[in-house]
N, C-alpha and C positions, 0 to 999 in steps of 0.2 A: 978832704972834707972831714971834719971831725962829727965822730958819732953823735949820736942824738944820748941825751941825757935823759936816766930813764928815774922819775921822780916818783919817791918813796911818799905812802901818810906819812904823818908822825907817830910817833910810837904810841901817843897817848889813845892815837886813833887805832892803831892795832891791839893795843892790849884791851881795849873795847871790845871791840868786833873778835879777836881770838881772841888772846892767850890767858885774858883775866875774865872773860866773860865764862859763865856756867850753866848747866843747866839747874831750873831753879822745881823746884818742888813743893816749894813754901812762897807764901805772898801775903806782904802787908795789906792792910785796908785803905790802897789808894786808888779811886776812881779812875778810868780810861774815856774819857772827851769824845766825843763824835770828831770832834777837829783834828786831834791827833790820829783817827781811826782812819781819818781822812787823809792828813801826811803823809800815816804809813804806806798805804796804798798807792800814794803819787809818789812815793820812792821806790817800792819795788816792785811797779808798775815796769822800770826802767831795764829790768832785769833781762839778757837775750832769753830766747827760746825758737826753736826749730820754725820757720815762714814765718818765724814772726806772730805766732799760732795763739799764744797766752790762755791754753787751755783752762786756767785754774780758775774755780769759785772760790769764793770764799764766804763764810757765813760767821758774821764776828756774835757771838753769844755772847749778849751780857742779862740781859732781866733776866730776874727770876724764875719766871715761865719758861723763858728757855733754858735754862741752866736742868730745870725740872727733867725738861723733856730729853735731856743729852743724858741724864744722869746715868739710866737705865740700862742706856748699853756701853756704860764705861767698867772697865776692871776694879773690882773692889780696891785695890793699892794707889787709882788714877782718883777715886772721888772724893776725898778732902781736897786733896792740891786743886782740879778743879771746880769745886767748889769756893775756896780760898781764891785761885786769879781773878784779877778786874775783867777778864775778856779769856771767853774760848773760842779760838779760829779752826773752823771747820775748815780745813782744806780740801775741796774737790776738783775733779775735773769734770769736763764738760765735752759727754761722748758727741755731740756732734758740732766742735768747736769750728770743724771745716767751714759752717755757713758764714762765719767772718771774714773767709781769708782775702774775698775778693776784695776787702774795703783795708785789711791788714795786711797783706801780701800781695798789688799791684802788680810787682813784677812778672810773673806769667801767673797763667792759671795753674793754682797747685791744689784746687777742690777736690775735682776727679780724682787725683790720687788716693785719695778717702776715701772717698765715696762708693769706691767700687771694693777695696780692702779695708772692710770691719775691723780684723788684726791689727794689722800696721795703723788705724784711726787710733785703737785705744791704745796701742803701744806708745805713741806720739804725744797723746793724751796724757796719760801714767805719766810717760821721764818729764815730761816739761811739766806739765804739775807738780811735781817733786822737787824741780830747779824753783820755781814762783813761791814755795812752802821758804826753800832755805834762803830764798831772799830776802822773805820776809821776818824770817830771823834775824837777818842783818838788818836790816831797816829797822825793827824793832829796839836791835840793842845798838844802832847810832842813833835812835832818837832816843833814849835815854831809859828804855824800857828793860824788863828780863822777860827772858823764856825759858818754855820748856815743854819739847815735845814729847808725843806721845802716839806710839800704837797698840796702847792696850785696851780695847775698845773692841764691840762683835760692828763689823760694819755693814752687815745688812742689818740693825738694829738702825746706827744710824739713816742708813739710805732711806729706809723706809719710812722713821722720823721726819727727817726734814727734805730728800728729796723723792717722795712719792712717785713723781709720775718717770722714774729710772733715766732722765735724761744726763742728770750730775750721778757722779758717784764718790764718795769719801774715799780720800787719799790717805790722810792722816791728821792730827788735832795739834794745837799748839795753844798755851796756855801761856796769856801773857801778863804783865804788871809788876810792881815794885818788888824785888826780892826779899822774901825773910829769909836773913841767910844762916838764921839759929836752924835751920831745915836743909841746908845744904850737904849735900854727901862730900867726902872729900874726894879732891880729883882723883880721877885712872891715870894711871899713867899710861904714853899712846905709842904709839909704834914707832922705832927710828927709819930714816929715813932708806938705808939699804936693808929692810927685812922688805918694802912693802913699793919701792921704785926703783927704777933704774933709767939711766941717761943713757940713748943708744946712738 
């Protein structure tokens, strides 16, 4: 029986999504859609995560009012860039994501598991909020956007901000929209392949 053929994107689509995509720091003055805000989220909605759990919030910032209210507890080096993006995505998760799992994980019951272990709830919480962030990175720069994340920020600044009553808590922020790329740092160069893996 002849192997199964294992089918590559095209390059154009990888040099997208890595090797020519960057992180952005600067952004032109192009609007971000509710419709596109809406794509994005139906693309990397798709993304796995641990039962199937999809802990992550998201809080897309765009008025003004809100832009106000993030400012405060961003790092002085974070608040022109964004201020400059079309949209700042508050990434959090959502410490009691478990109450979904019955209607998102049928397969057995895996509530309890949580429910009884606060730890392991936010640990769970944390890694796969983190995987839904770097999704959304890629969903972003396949639909045609730029990013650029950020953890310089006091995040009980924002907790307290925008999720008051401690149920979500801030992961980390991503600043999205068209890049100016007269702002771009030039690339790092990254690690080769036997400093940082190995084939066993």
């Amino acid at each position: 029986m002849d192997a199964p053929v294992i089918h590559s994107l095209p390059d154009v689509a990888l040099d997208r999504l890595f090797r020519e995509a960057r992180t952005v720091h600067a952004f032109k003055p192009v609007p971000v859609s509710d419709e596109l805000i809406h794509r994005l989220y139906d693309l990397l909605k798709w993304g796995p995560t641990a039962f199937n759990a999809q802990p992550a919030r998201f809080v897309f910032v765009r008025s003004p009012e809100a832009k106000a209210k993030l400012r405060p507890a961003l790092s002085s080096g974070n608040v022109a860039q964004t201020d400059a993006a079309a949209i700042t995505v508050i990434v959090a998760h959502d410490r009691q994501f478990q109450e979904h799992l019955p209607q998102q994980f049928p397969a057995y019951d895996a509530k309890p598991l949580f429910d009884g272990n606060p730890a392991l709830a936010e640990a769970t919480a944390f890694r796969n909020s983190s995987l839904q962030g770097a999704y959304l990175i890629l969903a972003a720069r396949a639909l045609g956007l730029d990013a650029g994340a950020q953890s310089g920020f006091n995040p009980q600044a924002v907790n307290e901000a925008f999720f008051p009553d401690g149920r979500y808590a801030v992961n980390f922020i991503i600043n999205l929209g068209v890049a100016d790329h007269a702002g771009t740092f030039p690339r790092g160069p990254r690690l080769a392949f036997d400093e940082v893996a190995q084939i066993v």
